[in-house]
C-alpha positions as CSV (number, residue, x, y, z in Angstrom):
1,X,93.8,126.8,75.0
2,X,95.8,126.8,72.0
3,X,94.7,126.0,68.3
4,X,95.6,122.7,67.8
5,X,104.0,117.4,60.9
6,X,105.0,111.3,56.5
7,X,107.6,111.8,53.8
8,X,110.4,111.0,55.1
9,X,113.6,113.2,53.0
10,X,116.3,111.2,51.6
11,X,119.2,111.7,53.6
12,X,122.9,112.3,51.8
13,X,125.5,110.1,53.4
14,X,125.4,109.0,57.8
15,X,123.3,111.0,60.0
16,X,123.9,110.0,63.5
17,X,121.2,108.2,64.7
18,X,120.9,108.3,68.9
19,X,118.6,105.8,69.7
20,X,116.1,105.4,73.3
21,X,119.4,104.4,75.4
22,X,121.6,107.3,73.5
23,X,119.4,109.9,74.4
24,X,119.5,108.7,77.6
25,X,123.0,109.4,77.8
26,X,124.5,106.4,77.9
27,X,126.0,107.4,74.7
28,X,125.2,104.5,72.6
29,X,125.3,106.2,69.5
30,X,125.6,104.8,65.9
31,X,125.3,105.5,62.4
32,X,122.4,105.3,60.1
33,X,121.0,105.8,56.8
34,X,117.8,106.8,55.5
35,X,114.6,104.9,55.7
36,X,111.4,105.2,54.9
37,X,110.6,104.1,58.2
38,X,110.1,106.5,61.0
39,X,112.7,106.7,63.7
40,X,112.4,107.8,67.5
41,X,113.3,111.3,67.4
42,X,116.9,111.8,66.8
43,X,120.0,114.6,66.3
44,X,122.9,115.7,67.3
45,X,123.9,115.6,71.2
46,X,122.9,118.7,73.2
47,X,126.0,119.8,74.6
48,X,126.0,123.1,75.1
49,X,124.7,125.2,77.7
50,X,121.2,126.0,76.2
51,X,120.1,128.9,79.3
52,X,116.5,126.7,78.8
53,X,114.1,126.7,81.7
54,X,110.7,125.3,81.0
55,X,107.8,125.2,82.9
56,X,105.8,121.7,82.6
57,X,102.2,120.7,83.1
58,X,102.6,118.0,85.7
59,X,100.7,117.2,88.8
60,X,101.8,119.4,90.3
61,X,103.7,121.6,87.8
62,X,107.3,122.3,87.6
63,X,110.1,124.1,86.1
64,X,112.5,122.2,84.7
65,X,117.0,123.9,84.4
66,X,117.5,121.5,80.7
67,X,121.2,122.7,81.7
68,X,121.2,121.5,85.3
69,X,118.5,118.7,85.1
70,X,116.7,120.5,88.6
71,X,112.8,120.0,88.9
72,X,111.4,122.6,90.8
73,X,107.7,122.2,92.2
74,X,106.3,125.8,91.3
75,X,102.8,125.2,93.0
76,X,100.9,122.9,95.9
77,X,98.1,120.6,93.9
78,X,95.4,118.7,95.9
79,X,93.1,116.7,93.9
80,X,94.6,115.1,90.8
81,X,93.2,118.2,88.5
82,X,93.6,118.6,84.9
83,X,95.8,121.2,84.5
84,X,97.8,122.8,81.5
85,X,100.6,125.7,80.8
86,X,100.6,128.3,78.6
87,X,103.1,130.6,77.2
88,X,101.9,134.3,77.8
89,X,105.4,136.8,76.9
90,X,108.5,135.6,78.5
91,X,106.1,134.6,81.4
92,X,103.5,131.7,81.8
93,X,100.0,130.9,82.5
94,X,99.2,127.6,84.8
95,X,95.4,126.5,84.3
96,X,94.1,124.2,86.7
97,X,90.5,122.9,86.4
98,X,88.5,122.5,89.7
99,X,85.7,121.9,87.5
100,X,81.7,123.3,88.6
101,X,82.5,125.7,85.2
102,X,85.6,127.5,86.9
103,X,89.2,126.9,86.9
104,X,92.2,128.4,88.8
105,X,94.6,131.1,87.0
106,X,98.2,131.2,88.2
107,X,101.1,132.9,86.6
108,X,104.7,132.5,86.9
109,X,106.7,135.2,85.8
110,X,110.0,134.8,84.2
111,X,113.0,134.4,86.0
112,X,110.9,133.5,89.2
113,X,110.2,130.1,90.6
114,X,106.7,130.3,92.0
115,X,103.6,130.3,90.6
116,X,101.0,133.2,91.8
117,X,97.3,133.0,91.7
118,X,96.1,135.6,89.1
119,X,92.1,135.0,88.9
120,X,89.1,132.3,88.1
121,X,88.0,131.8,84.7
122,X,86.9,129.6,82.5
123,X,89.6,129.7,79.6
124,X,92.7,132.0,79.4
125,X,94.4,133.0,76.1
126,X,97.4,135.7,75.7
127,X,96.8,139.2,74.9
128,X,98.8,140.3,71.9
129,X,101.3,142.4,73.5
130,X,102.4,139.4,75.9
131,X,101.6,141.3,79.4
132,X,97.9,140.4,79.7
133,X,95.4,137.6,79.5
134,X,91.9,137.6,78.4
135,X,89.5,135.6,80.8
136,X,86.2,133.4,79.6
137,X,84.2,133.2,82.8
138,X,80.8,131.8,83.4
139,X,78.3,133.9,85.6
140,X,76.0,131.1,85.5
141,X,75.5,127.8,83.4
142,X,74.1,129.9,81.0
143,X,75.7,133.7,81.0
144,X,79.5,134.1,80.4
145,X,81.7,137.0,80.6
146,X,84.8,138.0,78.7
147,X,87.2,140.6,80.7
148,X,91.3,140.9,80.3
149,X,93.8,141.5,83.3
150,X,97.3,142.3,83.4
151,X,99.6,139.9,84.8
152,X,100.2,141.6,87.7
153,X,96.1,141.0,88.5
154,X,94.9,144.4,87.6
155,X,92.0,144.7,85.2
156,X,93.1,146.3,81.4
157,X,88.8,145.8,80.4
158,X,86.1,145.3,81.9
159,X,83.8,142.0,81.7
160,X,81.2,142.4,79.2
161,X,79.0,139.8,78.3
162,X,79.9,137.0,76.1
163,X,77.6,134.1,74.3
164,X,78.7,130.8,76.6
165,X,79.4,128.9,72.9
166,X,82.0,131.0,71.8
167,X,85.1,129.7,72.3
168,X,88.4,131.6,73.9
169,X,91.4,130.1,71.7
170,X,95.3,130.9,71.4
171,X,95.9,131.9,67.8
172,X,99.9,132.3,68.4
173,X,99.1,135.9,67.9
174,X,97.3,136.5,71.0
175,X,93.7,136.0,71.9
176,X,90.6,135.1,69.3
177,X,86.9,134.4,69.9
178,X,85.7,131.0,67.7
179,X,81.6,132.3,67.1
180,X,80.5,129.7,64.7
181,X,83.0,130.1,61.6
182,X,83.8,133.6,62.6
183,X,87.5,134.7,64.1
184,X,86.8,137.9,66.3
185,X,89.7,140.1,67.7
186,X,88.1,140.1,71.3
187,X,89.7,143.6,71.6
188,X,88.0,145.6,68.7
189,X,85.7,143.1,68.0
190,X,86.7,143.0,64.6
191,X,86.0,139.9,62.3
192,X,89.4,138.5,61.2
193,X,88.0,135.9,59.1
194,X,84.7,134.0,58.1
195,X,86.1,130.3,57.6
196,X,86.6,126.8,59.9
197,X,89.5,125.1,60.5
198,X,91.8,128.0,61.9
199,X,95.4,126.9,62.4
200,X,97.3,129.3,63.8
201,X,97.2,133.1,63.1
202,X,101.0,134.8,62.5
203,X,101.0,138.8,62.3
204,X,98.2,139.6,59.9
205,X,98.1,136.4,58.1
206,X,96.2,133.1,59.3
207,X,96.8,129.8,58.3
208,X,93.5,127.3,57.8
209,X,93.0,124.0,56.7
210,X,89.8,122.1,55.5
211,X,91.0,118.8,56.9
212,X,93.5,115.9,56.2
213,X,95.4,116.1,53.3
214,X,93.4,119.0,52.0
215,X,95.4,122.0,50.6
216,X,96.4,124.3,53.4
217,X,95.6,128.2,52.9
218,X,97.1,131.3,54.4
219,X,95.1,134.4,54.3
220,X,95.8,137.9,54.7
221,X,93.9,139.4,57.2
222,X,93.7,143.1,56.2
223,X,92.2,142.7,52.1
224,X,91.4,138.5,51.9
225,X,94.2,138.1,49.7
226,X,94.4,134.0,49.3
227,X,97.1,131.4,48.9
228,X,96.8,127.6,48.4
229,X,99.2,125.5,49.9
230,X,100.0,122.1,49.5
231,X,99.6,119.9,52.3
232,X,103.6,118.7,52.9
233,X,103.5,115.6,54.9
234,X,102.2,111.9,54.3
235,X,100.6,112.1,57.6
236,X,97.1,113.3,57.6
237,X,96.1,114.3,61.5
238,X,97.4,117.9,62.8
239,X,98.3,118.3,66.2
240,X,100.1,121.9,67.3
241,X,101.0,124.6,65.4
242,X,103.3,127.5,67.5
243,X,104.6,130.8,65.9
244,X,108.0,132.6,66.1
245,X,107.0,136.3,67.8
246,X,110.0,137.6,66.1
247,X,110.3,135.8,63.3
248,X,106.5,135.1,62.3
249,X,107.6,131.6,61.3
250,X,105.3,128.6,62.0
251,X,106.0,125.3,63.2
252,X,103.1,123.0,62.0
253,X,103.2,119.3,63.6
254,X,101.7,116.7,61.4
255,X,100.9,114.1,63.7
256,X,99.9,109.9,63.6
257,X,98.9,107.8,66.5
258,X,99.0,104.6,64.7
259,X,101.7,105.1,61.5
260,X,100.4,102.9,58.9
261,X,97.8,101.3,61.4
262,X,101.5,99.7,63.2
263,X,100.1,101.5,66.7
264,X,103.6,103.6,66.6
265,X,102.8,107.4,67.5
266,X,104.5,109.5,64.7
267,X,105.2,113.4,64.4
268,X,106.0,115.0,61.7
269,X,106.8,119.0,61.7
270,X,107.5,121.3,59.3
271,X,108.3,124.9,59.3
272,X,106.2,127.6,57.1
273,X,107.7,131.1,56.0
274,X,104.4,132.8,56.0
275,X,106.3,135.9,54.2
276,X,107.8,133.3,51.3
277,X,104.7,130.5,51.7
278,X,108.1,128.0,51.9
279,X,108.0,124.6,53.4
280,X,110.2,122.8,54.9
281,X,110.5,119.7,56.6
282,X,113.1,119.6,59.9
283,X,115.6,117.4,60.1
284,X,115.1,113.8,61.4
285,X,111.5,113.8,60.5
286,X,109.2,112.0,61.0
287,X,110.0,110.8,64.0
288,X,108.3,108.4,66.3
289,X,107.3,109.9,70.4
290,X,104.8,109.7,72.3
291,X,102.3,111.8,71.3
292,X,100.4,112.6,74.7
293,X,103.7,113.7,76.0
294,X,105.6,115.9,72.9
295,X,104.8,120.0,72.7
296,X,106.9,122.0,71.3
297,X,107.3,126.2,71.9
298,X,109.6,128.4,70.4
299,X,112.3,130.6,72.2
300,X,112.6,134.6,72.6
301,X,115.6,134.2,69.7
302,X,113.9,132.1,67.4
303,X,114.9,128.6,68.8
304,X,112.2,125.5,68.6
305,X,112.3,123.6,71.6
306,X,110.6,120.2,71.5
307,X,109.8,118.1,75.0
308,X,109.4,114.5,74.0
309,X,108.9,111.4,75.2
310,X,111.1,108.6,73.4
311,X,110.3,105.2,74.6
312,X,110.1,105.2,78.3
313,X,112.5,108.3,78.2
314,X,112.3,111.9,78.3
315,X,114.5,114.5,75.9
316,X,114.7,118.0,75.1
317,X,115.3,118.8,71.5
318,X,116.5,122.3,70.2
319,X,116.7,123.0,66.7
320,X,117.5,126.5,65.1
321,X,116.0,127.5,61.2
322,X,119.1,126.6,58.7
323,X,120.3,124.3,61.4
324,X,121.5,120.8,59.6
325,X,120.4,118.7,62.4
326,X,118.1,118.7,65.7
327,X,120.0,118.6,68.9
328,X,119.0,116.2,71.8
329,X,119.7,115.6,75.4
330,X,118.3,113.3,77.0
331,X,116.4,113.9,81.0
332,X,114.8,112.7,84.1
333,X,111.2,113.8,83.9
334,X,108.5,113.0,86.6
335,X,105.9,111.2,85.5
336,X,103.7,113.5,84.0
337,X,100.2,112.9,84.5
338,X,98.4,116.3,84.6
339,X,96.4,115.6,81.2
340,X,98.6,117.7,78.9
341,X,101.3,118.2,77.1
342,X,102.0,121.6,77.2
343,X,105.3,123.5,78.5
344,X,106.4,127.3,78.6
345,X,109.6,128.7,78.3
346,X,110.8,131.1,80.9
């Protein structure tokens, strides 16, 4: 439900490079200098206690102690659905698709280990304020509804009819309607913007692009005020892009499935200062993961968290704005195999 970052910096002196079978935490670590070719995602060890509990899409889901390693089951799946995980607060949304036009709406709130069912939509995207959800449902093939609950399942509005084609997305500022090329606040109903290709929406500023390698643009949403952007990474394809609730920063992913048509899976992300239109590139990018497996969310005090896959190995990576390197620990993941990447922090 969300909207949906290669020049590689030259790097002064050693960084320490950890490889598949260092993040694994074997600890075969060893230096290495730059190149211009990608390498698997790298940092600094995690070693510190990181508080970090993350709830994954799986089959069935879980929540996952980074300190501890524990996997917790948070809800009973039959079926092999599709299901993904969305960040809604400090708590988090489960979707689960049992297709016929209707999915299943669970949330698990923070600090809790089981997952609660909340209603049956369609799509779900956050309400602003973090302590609701709007709900796309279909009445029939052809008649849809758009209503918003509280997480605690009571109704904040009413349904009220919705065109079936408009589209329910996550702008990383709550809730938008996609009509056409229109983005409509569904709660005042306002038109936020008349253009494609909408990024990710921080405070009162949105961030579009036209398409690979095109200039990107932020706009301010209350008088049109435009800037251009360059585009900041050799990679053309964009994956995720999540925004910092406190901070309004935005982490853009740049992302390749075949770098330089080699068939290696490449990310790239970079960080955006909507307030300053600064980029900057995080350290250790690019970096090669596994695409269909690597999300990334950022924390209640402005840490990005990044759940990779490395190889045939799993890793959490934390990295903090002004940081000098990423940090890395390496973990025991089940196969994930619910059709999404997606994770929220609780």
């Amino acid at each position: 439900m969300a909207l949906r970052v290669v020049a590689l910096a030259g790097l002064l002196g050693l960084l320490v490079l950890i490889t598949v079978a260092g993040i694994a935490g074997a600890g075969s670590v060893f230096a290495s200098v730059g190149s211009a070719v990608p390498q698997p995602l790298h940092g600094v060890p995690l070693a510190r206690s990181t508080g970090l509990r993350l709830l994954v899409a799986d089959d069935p889901p879980f929540l996952l102690n980074v300190d501890t390693g524990q996997v917790v089951p948070v809800l009973a799946v039959a079926g092999h659905p599709v299901l993904s995980v969305l960040q809604v607060g400090k708590d988090a949304v489960i979707w689960l698709d049992r297709r016929y036009l209707r999915a299943e709406i669970y949330v698990v709130r923070h600090g809790t280990m089981k997952a609660i069912r909340l209603a049956t939509a369609w799509s779900v995207a956050p309400a602003a304020d973090g302590r609701a959800v709007w709900l796309k449902s279909y009445s029939d093939a052809r008649h849809c509804t758009l209503r918003e609950v509280r997480l605690d399942g009571r109704p904040r509005r009413n349904p009220r009819a919705l065109p079936c084609s408009t589209r329910l997305e996550d702008s990383g500022a709550g809730a938008v309607l996609i009509q056409g090329s229109s983005v409509v606040d569904p709660a005042s109903r306002r038109t936020l913007l008349r253009t494609g290709g909408v990024w990710a929406i921080s405070g009162r500023v949105a961030l579009t692009t036209a398409g690979s390698y095109r200039p990107l643009r932020l706009t301010d949403l209350r008088n049109g005020r435009r800037w251009r952007l360059r585009w900041p990474s050799a990679i053309g394809g964009i994956d995720q892009a999540v925004v910092d609730p406190r901070s309004g920063l935005i982490a853009m992913d740049f992302a390749d499935p075949s770098y330089q048509g080699s068939g290696t899976q490449v990310t790239d992300v970079w960080l955006l200062d909507p307030a300053t239109r600064r980029l900057s590139q995080l350290p250790g990018m690019p970096a090669v993961v596994s695409l269909k497996f690597t999300s990334m969310s950022w924390t209640s005090e402005r840490r990005l968290v990044m759940l990779a896959q490395v190889g045939d190995r799993d890793a959490v990576a934390v990295w903090r704005p002004g940081q000098k390197q990423i940090a890395v620990r390496a973990i025991r993941l089940p196969a994930r195999d619910s059709g999404s990447d997606t994770f929220a922090i609780l």
